[in-house]
N, C-alpha and C positions, 0 to 999 in steps of 0.2 A: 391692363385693360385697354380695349381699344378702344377711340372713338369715333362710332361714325355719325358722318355728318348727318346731317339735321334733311336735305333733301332726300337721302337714301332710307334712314333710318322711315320717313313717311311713305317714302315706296315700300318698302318693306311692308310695313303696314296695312297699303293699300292691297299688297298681293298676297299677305293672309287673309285679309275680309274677302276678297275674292275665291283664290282656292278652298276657303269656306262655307262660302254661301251657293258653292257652285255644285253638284257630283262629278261634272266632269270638264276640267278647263283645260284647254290649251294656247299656252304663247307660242304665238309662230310668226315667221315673216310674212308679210300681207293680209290676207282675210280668207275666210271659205270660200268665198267667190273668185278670189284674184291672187293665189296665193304665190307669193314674191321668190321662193325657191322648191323647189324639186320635195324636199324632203317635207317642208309643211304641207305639199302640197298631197303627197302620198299618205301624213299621218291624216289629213279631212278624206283622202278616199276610204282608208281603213275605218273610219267610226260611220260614216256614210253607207257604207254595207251591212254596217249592223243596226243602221240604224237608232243610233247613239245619238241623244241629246247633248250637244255642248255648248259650252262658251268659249269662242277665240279671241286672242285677244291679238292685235298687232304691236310686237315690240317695234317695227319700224316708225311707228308713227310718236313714238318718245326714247330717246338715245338715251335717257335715264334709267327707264325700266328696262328698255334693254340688256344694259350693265348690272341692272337689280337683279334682274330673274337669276342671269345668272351666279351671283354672289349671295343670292337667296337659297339656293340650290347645292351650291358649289359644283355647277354641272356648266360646262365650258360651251355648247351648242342650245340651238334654237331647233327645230321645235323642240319645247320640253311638256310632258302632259304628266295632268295630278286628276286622281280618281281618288273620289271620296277622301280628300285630304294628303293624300299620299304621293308623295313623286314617283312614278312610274319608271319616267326615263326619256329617252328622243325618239326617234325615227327608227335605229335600229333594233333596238329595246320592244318597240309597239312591233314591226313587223316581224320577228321571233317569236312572241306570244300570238302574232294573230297564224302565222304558220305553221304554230305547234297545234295550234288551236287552246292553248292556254288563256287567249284573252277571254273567249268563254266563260273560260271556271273564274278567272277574275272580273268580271263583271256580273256574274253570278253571286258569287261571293260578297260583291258591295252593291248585291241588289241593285244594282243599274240596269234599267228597263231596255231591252235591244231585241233586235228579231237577228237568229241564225241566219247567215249569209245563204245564197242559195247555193249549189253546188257547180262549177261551171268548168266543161271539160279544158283541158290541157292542151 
């Protein structure tokens, strides 16, 4: 058996009541407004287009949760996004489903309120 420590085991905790309470959250570097690297910053355009209610959350503003998300996940990068409970994936994961136009039928599927993107030439 392992043991984790007693601050992790609480993040933990904190980032089930969260992805929880949420339909759709994302940990990423900086904020919707100010996002800290390239890829958080393309997963807020992607839900942006649809129109997507979230919650961000900034791992950089706690090097704990930081380290949590990840070993909560067992998923090595940041942005990671969870819809209706579920981990989805990061960056490239979300932009494969929005290109297949899968994320669609998935946010369909977990009833997640969103307006179709509009169509915009090439």
């Amino acid at each position: 058996m392992v043991n984790i420590p007693l601050k992790t085991n609480q993040l933990f905790e904190d980032i089930k009541k969260d992805i929880a309470s949420n339909n759709v959250i994302i940990y990423m570097k900086g904020t919707p407004e100010m996002p800290m690297c390239g890829f958080s910053g393309y997963v807020i355009q992607i839900f942006k287009k649809y129109n997507v209610e979230f919650k961000a959350v900034n791992v950089l503003s706690n090097e704990g949760l930081r380290q949590a998300i990840k070993e909560f996940s067992d998923w090595p990068t940041i942005p990671q996004i969870y819809i209706k409970g579920e981990f989805i994936g990061g960056c490239d994961i979300l932009r494969d489903l929005h290109e297949s136009n899968e994320l669609i039928q998935l946010l369909e599927k977990c009833q997640i309120n969103f307006q179709k993107p509009a169509l915009t030439a090439n």
